[in-house]
C-alpha positions as CSV (number, residue, x, y, z in Angstrom):
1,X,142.3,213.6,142.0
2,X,142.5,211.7,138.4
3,X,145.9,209.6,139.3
4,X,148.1,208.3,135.8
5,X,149.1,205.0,135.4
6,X,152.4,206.2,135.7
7,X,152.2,207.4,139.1
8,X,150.2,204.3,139.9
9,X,152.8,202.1,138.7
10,X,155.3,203.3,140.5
11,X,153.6,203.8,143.9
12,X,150.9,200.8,143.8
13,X,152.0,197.3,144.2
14,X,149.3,196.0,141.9
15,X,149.8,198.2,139.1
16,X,153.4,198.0,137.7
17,X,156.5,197.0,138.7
18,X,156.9,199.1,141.9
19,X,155.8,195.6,143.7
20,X,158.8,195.6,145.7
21,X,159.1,199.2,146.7
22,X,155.6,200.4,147.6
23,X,153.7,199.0,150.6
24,X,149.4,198.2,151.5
25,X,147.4,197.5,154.1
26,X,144.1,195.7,153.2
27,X,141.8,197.0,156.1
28,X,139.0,194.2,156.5
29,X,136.1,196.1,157.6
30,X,133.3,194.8,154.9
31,X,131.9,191.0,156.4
32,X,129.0,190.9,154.0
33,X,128.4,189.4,150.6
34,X,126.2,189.5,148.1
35,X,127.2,187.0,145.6
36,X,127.7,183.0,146.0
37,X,131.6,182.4,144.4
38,X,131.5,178.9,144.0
39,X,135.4,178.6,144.6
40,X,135.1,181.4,147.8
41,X,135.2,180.1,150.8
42,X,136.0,182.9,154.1
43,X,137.2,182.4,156.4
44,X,138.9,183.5,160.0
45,X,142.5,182.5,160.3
46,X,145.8,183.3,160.6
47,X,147.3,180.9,158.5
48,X,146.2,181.0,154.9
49,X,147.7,183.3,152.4
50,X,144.6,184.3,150.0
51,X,141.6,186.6,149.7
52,X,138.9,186.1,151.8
53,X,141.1,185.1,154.6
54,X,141.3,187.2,157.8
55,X,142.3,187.2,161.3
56,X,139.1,189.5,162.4
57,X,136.5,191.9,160.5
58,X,137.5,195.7,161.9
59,X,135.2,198.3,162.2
60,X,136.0,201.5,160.5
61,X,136.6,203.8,163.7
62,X,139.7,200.9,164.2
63,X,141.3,201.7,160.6
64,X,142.9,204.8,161.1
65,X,144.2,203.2,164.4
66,X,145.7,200.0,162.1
67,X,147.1,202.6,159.7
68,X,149.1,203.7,162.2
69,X,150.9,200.8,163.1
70,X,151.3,199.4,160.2
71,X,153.3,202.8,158.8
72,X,156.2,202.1,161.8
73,X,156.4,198.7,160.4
74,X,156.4,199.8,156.8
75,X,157.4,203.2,156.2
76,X,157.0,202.9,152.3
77,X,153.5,202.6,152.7
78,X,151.9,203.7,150.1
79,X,148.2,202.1,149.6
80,X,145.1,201.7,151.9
81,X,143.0,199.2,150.3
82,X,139.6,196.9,151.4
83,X,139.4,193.9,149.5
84,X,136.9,192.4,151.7
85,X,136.5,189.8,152.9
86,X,133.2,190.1,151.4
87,X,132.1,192.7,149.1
88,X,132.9,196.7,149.8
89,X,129.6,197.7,148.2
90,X,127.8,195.1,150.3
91,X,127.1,198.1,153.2
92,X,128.2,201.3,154.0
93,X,131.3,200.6,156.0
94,X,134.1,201.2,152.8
95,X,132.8,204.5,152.4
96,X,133.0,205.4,155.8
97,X,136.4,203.9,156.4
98,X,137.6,206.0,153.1
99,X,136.1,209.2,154.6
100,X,138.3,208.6,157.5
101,X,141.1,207.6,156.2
102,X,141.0,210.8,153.8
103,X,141.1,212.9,156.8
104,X,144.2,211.5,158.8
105,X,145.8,210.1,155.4
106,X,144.9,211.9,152.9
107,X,148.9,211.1,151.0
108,X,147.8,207.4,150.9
109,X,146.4,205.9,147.6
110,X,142.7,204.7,148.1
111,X,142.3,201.2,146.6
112,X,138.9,199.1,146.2
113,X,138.2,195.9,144.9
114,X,134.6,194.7,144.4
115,X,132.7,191.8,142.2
116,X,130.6,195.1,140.9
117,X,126.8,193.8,141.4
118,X,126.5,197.2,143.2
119,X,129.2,198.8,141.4
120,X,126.7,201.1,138.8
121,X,123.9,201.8,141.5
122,X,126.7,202.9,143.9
123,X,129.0,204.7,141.2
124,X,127.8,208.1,142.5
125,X,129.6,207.3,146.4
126,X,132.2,206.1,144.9
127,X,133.8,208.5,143.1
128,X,132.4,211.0,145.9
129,X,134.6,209.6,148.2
130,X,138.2,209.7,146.2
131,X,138.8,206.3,145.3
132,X,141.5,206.5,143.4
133,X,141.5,202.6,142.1
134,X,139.2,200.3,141.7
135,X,139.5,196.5,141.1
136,X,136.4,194.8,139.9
137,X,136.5,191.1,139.9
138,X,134.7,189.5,136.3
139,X,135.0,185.8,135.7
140,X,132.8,186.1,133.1
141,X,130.8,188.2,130.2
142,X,128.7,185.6,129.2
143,X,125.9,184.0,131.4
144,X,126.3,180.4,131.2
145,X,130.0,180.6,131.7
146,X,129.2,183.0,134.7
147,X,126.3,180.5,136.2
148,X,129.1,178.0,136.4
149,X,131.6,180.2,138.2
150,X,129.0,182.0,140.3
151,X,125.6,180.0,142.2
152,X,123.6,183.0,142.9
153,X,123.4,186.6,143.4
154,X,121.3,188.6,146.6
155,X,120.1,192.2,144.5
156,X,117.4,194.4,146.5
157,X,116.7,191.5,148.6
158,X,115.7,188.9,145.9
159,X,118.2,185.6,145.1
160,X,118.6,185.2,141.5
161,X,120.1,181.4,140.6
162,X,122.1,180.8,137.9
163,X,121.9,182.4,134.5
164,X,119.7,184.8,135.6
165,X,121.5,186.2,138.5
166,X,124.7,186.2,136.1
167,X,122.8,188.5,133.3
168,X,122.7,190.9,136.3
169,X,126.1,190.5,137.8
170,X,127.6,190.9,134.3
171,X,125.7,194.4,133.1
172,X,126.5,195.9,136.4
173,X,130.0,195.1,135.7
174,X,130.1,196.3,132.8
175,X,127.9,199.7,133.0
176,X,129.6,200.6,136.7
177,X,133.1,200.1,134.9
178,X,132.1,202.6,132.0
179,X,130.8,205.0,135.2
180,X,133.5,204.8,137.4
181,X,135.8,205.1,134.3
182,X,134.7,207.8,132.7
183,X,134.7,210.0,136.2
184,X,138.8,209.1,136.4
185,X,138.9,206.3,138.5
186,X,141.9,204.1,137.2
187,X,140.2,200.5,136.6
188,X,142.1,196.8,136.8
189,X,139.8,194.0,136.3
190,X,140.5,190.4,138.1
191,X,139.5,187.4,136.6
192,X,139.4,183.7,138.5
193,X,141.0,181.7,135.9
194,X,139.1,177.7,136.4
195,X,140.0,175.2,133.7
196,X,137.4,173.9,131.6
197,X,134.8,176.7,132.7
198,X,136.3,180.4,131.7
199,X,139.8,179.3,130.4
200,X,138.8,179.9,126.6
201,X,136.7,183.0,127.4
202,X,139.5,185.0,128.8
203,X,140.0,187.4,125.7
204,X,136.2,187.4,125.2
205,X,136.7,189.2,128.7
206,X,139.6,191.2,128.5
207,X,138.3,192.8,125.7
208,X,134.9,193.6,126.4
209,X,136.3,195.0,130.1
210,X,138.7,197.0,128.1
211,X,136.2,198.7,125.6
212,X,134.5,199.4,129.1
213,X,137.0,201.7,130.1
214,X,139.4,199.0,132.7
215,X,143.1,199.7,132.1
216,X,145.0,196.9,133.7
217,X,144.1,193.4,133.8
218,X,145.3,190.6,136.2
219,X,144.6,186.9,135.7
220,X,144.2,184.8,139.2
221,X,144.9,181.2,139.3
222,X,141.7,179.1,140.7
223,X,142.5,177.7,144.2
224,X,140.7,174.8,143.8
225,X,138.0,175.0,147.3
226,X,134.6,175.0,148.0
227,X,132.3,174.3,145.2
228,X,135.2,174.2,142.7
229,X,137.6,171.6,144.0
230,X,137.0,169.4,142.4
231,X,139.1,171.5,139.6
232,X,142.7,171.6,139.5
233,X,144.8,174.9,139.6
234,X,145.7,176.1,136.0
235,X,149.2,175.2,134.9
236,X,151.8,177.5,133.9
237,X,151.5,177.1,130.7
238,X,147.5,177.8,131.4
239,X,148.3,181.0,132.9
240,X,150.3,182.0,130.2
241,X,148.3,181.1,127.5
242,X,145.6,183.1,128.8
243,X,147.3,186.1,129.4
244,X,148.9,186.0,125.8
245,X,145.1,186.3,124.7
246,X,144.6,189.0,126.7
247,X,147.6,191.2,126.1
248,X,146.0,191.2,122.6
249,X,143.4,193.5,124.2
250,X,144.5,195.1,127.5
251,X,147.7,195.9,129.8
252,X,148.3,192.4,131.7
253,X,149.4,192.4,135.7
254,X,151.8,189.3,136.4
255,X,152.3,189.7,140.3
256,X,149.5,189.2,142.1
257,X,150.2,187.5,145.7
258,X,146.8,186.2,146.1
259,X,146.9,188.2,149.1
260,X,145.2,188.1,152.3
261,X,141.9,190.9,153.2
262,X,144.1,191.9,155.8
263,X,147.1,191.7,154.2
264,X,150.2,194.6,155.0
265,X,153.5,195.0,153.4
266,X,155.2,194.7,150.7
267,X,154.0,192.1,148.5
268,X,156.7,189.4,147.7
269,X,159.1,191.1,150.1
270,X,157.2,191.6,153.5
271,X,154.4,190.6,155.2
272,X,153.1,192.2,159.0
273,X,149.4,191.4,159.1
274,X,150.1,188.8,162.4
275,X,152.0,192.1,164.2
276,X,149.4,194.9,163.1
277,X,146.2,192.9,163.5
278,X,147.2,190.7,166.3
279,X,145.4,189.8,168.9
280,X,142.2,190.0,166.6
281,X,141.3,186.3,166.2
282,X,138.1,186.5,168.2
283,X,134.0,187.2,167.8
284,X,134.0,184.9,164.5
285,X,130.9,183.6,164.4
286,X,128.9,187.6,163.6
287,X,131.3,188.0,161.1
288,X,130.2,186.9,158.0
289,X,127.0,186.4,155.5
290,X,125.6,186.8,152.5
291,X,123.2,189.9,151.9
């Protein structure tokens, strides 16, 4: 089912201004990565509020369960999304959490988010499988600006460094987007905003995204970890700047939470992910890896 922007403003906390009305649960079932982020560091904990974070990584068979709990906590729940903690084209297990979820849930709003190495290849499942949003992370449409953001890239078993890698990432991006697009998927596009690296590039990005069929666009502060620390956070007046370039192009989203892969609630407002997914913090070390 094509789903408007209008419905999914109102009913999708990433989308509009229904943030404080409409409910998620981020169900962490996909471990594995296939791209080197050099500001991503995941990690197991209860304690930090940001993507790539979660308490444990659940297998699909468990979501429907998590579902479930999370609805008596949050009634206006409204979206099931994976966002990780690695990437959901990585291996199999989005789809086949989706699939499940469409048979128990079928009245909740499926929501991806990937960094779209995979995203063309795997359009096909995709769409077969009702997503009904998809969030594709691009940090950059130029190489060398991507080769600073992102180390390396693992496609069909081979490591590409730098540039090269990037001129991969980058025309998967863009070709799955045009793909999934054109099929009805509604499209938002993330981009890691890092001073000094992609901060002048932003409307480069918003509108070549946009021309590729992405509707919504949503500008994420760097945290400065890992390989990027060395960086500070982009000021207000950063942020704002770069959004201004981009609303030249494309629709601009100004609430992201920076929110957890196992994140439920309503964002801003409410936040169970301790309650449903407790007792999870356990079995870290097979958790995560790139490949």
């Amino acid at each position: 089912m094509i789903r408007s922007i209008e419905e999914l403003e109102k009913n999708h906390p990433c989308f509009g201004g229904c943030r404080f009305n409409a409910g998620r649960i981020h169900l962490p079932v996909s471990a594995g990565c296939n791209i080197a982020c050099r500001f991503c560091d995941r990690k197991i904990n209860d304690v930090e509020i940001r993507p790539g974070v979660t308490s444990k990584v659940i297998s699909p068979d468990e979501a429907n369960s998590f579902i479930d709990k999370a609805l008596e906590m949050v009634p206006n729940l409204k979206v099931a999304g994976i966002a990780g903690p690695g990437d959901t084209l990585a291996s199999d297990k989005a789809f086949e959490t989706f699939r499940k979820i469409s048979e128990k849930h079928p009245e909740l709003l499926k929501c991806m988010s990937t960094n779209g190495l995979l995203l063309y290849e795997r359009a096909d499942e995709l769409i077969d499988v009702g997503i009904d949003t998809l969030t594709v992370t691009v940090n950059a449409v130029d190489p060398e600006i991507e080769a600073k953001i992102n180390e390396y890239i693992i496609f069909h078993g081979k490591f590409y460094m730098g540039e090269a890698g990037a001129r991969i990432l980058i025309e998967n991006q863009l070709k799955g987007i045009k793909k999934v697009a054109e099929a009805g998927v509604t499209v938002k596009v993330n981009t890691v905003l890092v001073p000094g690296i992609n901060d002048e590039h932003i409307e480069i990005i918003a509108k070549t995204v946009k021309e590729a069929g992405a509707v919504i666009y949503n500008i994420i502060p760097l945290i400065p970890q890992h390989k990027l620390s060395h960086i500070s956070c982009p000021t207000c007046e950063e942020i704002e700047k770069a959004r201004a370039a981009a609303e030249k192009h494309i629709k601009v989203f100004r609430h992201c939470a920076h929110c957890r892969a196992d994140a439920v609630g309503v964002p801003g407002l409410s936040e169970y992910s301790k309650q449903v997914f407790q007792g999870r913090l356990k079995d870290v070390k097979e958790t995560f890896s790139h490949g």
